[in-house]
PDB file of N, CA, C and O in Angstrom, chain B, residues numbered from 101:
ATOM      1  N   UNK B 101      13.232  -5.351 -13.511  1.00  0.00           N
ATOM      2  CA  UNK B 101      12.507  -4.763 -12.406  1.00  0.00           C
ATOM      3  C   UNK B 101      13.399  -3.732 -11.726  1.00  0.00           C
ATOM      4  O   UNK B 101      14.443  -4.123 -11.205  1.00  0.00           O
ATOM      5  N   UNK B 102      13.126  -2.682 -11.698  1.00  0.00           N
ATOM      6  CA  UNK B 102      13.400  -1.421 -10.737  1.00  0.00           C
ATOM      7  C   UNK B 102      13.393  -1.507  -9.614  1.00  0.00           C
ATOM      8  O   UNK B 102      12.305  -1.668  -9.060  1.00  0.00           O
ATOM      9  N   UNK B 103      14.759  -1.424  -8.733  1.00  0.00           N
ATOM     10  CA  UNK B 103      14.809  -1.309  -7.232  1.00  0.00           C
ATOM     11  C   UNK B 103      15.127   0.083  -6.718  1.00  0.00           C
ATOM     12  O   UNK B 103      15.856   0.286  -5.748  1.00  0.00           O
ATOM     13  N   UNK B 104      14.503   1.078  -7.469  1.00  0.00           N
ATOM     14  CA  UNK B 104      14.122   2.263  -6.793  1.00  0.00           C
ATOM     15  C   UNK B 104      12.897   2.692  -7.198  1.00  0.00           C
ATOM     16  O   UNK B 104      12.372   2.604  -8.307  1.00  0.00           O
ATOM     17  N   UNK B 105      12.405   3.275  -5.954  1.00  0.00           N
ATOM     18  CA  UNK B 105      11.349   4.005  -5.260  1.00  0.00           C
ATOM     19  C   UNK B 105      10.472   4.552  -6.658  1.00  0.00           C
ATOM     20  O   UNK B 105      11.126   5.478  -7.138  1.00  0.00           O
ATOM     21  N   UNK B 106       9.564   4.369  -7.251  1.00  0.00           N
ATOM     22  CA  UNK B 106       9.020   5.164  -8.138  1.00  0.00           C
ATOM     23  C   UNK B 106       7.418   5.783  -7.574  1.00  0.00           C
ATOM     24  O   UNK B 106       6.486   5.038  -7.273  1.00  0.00           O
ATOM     25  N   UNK B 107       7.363   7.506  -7.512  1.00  0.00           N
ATOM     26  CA  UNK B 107       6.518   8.141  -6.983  1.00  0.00           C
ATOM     27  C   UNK B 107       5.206   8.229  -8.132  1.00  0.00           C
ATOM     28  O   UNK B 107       5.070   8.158  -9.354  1.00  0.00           O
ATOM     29  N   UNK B 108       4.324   8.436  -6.880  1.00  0.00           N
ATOM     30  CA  UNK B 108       2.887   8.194  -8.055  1.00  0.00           C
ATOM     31  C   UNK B 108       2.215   8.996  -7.106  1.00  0.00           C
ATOM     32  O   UNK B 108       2.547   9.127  -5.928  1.00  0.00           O
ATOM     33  N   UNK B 109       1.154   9.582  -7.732  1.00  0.00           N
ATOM     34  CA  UNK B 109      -0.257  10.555  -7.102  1.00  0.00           C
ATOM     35  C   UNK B 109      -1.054   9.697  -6.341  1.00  0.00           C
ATOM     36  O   UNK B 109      -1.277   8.723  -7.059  1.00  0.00           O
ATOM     37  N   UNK B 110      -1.736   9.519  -4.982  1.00  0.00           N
ATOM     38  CA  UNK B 110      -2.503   9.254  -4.795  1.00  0.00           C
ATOM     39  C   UNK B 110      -3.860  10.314  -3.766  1.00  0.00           C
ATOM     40  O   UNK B 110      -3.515  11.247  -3.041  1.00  0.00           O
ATOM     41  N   UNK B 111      -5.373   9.871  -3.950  1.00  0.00           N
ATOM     42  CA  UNK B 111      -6.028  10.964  -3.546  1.00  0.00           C
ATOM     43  C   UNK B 111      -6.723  10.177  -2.303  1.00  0.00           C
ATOM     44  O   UNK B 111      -7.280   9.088  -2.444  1.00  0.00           O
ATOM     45  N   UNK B 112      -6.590  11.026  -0.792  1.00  0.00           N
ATOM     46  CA  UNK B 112      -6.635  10.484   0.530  1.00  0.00           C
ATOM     47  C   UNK B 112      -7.778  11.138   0.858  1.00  0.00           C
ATOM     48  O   UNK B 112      -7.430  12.286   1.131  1.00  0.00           O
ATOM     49  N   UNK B 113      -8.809  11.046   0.966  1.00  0.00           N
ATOM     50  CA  UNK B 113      -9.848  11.886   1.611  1.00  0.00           C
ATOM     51  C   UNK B 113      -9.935  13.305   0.859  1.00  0.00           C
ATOM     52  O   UNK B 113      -9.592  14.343   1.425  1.00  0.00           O
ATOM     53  N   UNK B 114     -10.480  13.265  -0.623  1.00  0.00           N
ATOM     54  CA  UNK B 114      -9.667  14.606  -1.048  1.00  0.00           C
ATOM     55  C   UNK B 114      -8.899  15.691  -1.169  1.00  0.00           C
ATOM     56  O   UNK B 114      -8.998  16.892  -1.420  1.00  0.00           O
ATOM     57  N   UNK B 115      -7.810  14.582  -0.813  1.00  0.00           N
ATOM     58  CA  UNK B 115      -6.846  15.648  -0.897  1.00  0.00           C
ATOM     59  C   UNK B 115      -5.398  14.685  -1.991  1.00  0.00           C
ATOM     60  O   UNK B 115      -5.396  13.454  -1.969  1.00  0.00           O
ATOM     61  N   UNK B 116      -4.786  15.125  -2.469  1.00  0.00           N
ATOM     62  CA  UNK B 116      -4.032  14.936  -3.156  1.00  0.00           C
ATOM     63  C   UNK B 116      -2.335  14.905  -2.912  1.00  0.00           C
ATOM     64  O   UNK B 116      -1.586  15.850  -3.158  1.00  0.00           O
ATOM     65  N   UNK B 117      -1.817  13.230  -2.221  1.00  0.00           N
ATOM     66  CA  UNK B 117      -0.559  13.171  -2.020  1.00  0.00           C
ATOM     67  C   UNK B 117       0.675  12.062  -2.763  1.00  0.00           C
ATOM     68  O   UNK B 117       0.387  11.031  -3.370  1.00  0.00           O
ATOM     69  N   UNK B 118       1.659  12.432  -2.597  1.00  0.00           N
ATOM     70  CA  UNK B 118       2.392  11.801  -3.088  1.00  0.00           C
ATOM     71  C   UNK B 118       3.535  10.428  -2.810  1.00  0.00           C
ATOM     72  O   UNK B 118       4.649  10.567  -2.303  1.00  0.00           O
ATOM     73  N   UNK B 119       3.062   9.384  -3.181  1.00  0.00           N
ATOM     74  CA  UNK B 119       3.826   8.178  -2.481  1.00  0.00           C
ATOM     75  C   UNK B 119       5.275   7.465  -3.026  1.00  0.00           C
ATOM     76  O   UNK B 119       4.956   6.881  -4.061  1.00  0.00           O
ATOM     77  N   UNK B 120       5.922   7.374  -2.916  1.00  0.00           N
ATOM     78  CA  UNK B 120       7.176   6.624  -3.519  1.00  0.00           C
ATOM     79  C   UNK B 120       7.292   5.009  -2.951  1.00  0.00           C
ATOM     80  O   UNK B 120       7.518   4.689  -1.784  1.00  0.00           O
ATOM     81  N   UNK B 121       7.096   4.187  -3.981  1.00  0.00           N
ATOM     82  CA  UNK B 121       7.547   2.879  -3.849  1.00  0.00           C
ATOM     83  C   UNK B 121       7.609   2.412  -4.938  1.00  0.00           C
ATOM     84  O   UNK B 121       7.093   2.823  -5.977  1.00  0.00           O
ATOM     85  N   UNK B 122       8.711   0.876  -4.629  1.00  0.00           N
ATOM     86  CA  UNK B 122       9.419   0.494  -5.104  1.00  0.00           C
ATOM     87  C   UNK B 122       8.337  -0.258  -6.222  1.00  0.00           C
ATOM     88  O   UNK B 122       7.301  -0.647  -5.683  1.00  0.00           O
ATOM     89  N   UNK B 123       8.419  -0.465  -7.420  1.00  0.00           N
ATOM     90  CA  UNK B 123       7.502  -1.601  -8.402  1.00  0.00           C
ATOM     91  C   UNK B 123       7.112  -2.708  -7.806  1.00  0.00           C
ATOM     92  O   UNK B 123       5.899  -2.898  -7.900  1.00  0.00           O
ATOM     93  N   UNK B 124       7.606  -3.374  -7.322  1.00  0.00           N
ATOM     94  CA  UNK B 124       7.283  -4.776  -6.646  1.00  0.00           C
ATOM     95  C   UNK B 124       5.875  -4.348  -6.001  1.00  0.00           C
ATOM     96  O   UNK B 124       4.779  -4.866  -6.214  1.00  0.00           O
ATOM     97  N   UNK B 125       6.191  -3.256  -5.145  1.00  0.00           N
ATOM     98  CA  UNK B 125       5.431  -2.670  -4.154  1.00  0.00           C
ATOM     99  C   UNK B 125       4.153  -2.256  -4.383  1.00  0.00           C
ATOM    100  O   UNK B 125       3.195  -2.624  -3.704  1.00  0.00           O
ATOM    101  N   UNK B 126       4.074  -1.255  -5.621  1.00  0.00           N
ATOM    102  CA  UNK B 126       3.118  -0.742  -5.977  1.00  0.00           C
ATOM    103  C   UNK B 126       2.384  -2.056  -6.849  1.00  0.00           C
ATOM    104  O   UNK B 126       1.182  -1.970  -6.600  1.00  0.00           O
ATOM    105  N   UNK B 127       2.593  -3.058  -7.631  1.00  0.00           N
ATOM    106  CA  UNK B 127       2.501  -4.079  -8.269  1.00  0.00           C
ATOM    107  C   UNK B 127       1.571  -4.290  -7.155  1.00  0.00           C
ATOM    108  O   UNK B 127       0.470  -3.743  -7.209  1.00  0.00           O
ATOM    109  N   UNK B 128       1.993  -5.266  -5.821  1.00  0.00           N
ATOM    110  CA  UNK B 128       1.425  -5.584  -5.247  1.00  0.00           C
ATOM    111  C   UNK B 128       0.296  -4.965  -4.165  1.00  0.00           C
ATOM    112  O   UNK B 128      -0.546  -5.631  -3.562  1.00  0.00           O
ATOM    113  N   UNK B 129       0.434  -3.995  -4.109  1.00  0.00           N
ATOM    114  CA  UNK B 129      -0.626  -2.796  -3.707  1.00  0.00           C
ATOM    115  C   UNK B 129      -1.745  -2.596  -4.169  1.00  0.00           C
ATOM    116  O   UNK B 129      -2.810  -2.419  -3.577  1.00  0.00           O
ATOM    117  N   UNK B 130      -1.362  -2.638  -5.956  1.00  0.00           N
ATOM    118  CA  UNK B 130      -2.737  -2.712  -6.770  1.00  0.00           C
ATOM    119  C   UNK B 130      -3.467  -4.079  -6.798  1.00  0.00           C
ATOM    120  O   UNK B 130      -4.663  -4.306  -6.975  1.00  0.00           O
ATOM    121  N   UNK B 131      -2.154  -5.164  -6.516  1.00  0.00           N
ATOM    122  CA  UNK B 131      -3.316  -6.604  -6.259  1.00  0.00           C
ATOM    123  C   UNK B 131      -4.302  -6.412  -5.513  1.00  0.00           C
ATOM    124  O   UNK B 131      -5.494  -6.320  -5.806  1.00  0.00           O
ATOM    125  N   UNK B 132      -3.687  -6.340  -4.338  1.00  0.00           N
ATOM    126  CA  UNK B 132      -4.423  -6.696  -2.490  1.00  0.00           C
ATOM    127  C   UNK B 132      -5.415  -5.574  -2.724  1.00  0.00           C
ATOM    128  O   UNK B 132      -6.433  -5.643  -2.036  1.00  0.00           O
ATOM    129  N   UNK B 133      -5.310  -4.527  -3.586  1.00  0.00           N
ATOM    130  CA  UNK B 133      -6.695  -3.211  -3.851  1.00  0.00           C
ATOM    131  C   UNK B 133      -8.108  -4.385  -4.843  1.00  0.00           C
ATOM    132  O   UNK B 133      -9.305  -4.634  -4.696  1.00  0.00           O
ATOM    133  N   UNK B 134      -7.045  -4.763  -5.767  1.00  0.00           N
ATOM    134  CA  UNK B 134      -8.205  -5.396  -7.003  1.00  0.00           C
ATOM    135  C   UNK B 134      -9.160  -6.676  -6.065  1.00  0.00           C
ATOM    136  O   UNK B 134     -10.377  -6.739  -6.236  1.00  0.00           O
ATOM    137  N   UNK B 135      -8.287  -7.850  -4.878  1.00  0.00           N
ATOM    138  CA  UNK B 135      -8.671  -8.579  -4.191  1.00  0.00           C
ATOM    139  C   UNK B 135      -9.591  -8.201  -3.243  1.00  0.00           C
ATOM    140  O   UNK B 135     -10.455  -9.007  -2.896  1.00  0.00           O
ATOM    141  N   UNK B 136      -9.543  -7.222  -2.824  1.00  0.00           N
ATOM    142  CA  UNK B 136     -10.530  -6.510  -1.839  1.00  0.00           C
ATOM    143  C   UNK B 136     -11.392  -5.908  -2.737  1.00  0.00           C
ATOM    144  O   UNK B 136     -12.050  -4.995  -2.241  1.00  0.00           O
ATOM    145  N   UNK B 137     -11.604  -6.156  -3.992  1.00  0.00           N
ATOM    146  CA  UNK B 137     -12.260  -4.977  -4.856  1.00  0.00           C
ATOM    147  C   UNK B 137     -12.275  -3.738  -4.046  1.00  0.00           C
ATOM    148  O   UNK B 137     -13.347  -3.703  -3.441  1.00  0.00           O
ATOM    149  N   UNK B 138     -11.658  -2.872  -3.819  1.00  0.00           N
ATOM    150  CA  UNK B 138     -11.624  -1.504  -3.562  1.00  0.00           C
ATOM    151  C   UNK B 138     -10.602  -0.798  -3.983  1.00  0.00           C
ATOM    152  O   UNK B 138      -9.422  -1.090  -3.788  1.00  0.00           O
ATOM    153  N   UNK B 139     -11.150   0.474  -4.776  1.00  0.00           N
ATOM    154  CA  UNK B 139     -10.058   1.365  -5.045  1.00  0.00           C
ATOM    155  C   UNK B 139      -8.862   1.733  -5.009  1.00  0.00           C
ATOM    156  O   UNK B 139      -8.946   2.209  -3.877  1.00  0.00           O
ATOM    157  N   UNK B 140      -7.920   1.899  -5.261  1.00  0.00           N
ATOM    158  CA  UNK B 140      -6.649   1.995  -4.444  1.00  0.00           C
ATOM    159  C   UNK B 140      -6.429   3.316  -3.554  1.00  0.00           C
ATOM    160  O   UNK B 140      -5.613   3.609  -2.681  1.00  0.00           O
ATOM    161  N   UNK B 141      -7.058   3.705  -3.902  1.00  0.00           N
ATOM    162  CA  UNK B 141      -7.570   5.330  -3.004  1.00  0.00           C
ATOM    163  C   UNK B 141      -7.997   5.035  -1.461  1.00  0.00           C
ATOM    164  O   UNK B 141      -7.688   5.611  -0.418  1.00  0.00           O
ATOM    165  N   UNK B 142      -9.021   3.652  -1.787  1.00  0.00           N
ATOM    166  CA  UNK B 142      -9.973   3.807  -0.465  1.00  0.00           C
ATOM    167  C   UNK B 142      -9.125   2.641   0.279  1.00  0.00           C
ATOM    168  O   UNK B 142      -9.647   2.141   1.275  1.00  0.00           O
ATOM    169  N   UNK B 143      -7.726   2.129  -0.177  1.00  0.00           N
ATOM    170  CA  UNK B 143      -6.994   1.024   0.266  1.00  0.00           C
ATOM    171  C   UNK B 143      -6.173   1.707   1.470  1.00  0.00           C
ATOM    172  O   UNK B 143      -6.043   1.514   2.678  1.00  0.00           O
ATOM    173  N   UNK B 144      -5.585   2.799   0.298  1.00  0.00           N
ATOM    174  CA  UNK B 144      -4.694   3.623   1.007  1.00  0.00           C
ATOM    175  C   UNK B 144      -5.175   4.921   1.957  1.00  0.00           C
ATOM    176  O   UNK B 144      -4.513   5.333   2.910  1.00  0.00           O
ATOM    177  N   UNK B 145      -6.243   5.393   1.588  1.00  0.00           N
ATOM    178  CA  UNK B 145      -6.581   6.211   2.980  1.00  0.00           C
ATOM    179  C   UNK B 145      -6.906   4.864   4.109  1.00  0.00           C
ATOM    180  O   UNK B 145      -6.533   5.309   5.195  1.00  0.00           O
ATOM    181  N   UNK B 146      -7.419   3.465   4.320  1.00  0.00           N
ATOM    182  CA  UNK B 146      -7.741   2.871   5.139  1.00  0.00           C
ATOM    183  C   UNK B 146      -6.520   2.057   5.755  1.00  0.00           C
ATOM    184  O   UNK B 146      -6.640   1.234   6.663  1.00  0.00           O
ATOM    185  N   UNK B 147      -5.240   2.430   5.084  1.00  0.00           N
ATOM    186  CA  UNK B 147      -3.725   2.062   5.718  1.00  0.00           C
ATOM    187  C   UNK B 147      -3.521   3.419   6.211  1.00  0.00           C
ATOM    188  O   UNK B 147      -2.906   3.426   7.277  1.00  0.00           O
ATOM    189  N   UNK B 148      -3.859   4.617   5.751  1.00  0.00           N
ATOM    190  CA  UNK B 148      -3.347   5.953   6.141  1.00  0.00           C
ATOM    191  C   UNK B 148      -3.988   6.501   7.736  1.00  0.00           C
ATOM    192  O   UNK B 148      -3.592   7.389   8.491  1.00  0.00           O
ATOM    193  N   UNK B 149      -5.133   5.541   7.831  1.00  0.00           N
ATOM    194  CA  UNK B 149      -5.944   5.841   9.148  1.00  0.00           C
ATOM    195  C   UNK B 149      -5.501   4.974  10.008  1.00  0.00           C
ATOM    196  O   UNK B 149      -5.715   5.253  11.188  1.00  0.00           O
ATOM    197  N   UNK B 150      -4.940   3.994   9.776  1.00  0.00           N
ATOM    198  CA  UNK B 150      -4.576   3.186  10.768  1.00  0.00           C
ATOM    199  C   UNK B 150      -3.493   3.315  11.128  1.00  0.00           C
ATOM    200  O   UNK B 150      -3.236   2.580  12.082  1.00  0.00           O
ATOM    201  N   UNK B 151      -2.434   4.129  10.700  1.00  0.00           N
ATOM    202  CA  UNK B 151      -1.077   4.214  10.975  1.00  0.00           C
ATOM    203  C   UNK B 151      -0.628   5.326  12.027  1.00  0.00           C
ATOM    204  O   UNK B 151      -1.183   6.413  12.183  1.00  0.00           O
ATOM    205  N   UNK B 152       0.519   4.829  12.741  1.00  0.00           N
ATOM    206  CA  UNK B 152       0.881   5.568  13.973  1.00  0.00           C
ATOM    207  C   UNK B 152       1.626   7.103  13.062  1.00  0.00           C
ATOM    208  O   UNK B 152       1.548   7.059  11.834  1.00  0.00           O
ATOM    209  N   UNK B 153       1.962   7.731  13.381  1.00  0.00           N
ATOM    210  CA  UNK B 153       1.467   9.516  13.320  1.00  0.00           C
ATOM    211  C   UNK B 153       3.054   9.296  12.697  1.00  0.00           C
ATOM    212  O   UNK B 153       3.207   9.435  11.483  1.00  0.00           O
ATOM    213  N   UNK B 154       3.915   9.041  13.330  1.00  0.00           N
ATOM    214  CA  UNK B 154       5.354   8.574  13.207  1.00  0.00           C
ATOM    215  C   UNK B 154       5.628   7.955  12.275  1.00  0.00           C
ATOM    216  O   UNK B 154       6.833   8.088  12.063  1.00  0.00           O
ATOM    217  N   UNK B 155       5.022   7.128  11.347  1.00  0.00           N
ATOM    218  CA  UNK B 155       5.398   6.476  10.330  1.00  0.00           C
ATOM    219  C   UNK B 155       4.739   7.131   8.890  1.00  0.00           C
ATOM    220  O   UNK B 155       3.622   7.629   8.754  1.00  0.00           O
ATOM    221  N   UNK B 156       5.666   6.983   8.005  1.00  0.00           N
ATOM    222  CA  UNK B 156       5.334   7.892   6.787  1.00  0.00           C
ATOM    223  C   UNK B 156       4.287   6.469   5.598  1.00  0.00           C
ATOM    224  O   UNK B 156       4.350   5.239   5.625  1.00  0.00           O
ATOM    225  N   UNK B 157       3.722   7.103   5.005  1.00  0.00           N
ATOM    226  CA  UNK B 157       2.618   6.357   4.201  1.00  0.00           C
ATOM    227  C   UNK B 157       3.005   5.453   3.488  1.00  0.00           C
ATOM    228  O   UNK B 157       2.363   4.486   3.077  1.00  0.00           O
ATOM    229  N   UNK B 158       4.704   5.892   3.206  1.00  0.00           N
ATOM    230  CA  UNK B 158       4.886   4.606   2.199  1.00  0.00           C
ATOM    231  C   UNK B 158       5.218   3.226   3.106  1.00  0.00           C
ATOM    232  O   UNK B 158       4.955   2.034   2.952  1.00  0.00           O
ATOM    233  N   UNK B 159       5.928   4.002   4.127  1.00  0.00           N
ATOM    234  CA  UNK B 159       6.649   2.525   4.727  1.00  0.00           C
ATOM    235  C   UNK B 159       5.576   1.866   5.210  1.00  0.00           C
ATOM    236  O   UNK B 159       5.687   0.642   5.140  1.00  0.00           O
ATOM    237  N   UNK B 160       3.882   2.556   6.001  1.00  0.00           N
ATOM    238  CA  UNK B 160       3.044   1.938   6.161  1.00  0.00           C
ATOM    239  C   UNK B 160       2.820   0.871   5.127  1.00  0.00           C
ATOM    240  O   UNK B 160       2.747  -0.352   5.251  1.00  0.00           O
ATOM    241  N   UNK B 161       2.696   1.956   3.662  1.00  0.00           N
ATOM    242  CA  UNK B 161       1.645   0.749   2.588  1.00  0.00           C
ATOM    243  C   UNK B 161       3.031  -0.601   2.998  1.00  0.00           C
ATOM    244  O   UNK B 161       2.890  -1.521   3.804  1.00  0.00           O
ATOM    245  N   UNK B 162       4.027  -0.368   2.329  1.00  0.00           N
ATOM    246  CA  UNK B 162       4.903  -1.569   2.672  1.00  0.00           C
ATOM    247  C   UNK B 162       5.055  -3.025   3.773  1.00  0.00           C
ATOM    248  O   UNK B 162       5.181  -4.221   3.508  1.00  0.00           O
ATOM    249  N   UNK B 163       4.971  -2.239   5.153  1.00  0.00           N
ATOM    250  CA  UNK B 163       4.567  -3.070   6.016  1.00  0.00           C
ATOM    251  C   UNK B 163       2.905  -3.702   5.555  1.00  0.00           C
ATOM    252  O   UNK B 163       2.738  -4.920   5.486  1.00  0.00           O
ATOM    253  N   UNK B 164       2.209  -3.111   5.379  1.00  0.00           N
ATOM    254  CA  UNK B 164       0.550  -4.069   4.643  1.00  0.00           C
ATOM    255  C   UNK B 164       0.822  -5.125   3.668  1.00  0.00           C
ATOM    256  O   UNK B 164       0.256  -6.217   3.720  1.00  0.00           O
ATOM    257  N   UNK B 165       1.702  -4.801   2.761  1.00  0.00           N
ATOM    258  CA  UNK B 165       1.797  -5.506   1.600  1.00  0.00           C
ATOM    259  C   UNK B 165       2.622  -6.417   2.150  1.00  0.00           C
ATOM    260  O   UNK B 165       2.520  -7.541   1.657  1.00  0.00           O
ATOM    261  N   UNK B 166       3.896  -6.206   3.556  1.00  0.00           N
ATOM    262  CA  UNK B 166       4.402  -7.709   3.906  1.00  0.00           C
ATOM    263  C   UNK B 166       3.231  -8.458   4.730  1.00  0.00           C
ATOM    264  O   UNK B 166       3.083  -9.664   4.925  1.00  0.00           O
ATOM    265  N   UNK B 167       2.646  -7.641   5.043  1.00  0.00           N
ATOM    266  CA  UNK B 167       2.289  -8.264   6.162  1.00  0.00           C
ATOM    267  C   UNK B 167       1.095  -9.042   5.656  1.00  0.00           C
ATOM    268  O   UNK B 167       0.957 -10.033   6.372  1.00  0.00           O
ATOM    269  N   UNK B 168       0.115  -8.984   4.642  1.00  0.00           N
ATOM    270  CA  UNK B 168      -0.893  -9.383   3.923  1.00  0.00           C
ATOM    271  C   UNK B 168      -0.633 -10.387   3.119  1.00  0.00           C
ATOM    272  O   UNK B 168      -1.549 -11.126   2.758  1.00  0.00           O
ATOM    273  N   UNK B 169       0.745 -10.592   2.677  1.00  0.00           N
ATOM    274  CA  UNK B 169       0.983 -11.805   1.994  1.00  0.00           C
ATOM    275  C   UNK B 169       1.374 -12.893   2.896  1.00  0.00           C
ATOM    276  O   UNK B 169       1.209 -14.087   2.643  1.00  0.00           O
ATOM    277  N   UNK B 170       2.166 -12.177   4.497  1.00  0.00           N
ATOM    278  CA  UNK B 170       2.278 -13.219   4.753  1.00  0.00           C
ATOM    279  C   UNK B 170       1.430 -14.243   5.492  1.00  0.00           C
ATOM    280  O   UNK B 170       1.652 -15.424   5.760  1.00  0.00           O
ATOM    281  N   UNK B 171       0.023 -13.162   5.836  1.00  0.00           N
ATOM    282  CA  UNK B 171      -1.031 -13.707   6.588  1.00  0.00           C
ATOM    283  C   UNK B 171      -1.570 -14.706   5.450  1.00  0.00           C
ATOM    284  O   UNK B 171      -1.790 -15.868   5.790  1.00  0.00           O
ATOM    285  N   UNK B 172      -1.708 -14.470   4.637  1.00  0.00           N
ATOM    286  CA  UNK B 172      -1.809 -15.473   3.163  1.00  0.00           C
ATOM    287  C   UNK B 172      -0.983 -16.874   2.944  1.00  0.00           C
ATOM    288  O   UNK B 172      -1.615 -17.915   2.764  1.00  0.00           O
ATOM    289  N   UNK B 173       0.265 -16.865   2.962  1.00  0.00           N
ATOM    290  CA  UNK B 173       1.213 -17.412   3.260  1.00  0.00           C
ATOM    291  C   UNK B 173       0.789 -18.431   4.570  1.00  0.00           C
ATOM    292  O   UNK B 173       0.635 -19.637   4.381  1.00  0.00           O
ATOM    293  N   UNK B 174       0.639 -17.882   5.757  1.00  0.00           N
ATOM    294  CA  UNK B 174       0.478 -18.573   7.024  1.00  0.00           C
ATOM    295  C   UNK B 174      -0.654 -20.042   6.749  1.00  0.00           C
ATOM    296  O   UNK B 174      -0.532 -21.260   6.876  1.00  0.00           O
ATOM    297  N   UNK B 175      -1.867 -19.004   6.270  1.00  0.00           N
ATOM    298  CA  UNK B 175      -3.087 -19.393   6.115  1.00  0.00           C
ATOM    299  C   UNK B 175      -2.901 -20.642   4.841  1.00  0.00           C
ATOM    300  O   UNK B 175      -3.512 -21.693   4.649  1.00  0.00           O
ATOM    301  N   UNK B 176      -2.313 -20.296   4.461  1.00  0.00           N
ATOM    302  CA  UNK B 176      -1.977 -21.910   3.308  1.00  0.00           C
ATOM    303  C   UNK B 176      -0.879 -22.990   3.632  1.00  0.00           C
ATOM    304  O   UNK B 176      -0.729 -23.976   2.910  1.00  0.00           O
ATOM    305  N   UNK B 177      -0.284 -22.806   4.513  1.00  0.00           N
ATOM    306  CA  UNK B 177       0.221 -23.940   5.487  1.00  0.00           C
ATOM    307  C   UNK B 177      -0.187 -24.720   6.291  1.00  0.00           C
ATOM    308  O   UNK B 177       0.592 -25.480   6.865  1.00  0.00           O
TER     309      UNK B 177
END
């Protein structure tokens, strides 16, 4: 497993940007997309709308992906 950043295309409201994260990351990005059945497009513009102006897209998706497992996590205790 790769502990650097690997960049991939993604498309935000048609438009076309570029994200860097780590495998683990993106791994689990495409879960929590397939679990929600929704796109990974319509995952990530709906982390991209919710995020403060100040924080860049990846570290958003990142914080989701901790933060979604651990509400998961909680919820099975």
């Amino acid at each position: 497993m790769s502990g650097r950043p690997v960049k991939r295309s993604l498309t935000l409201r048609g438009h076309r940007t570029s994200v860097s994260l780590e495998d683990a990351f993106w791994r689990a990005f495409r879960d929590i997309a397939e679990v929600r059945d929704m796109p990974i497009n319509a995952l990530a513009a709906e982390i991209d709308e919710a995020r403060d102006i100040d924080v860049g897209l990846a570290s958003a998706i990142r914080v989701y992906v901790l933060d979604w497992y651990r509400d998961r996590a909680v919820s099975e205790s």
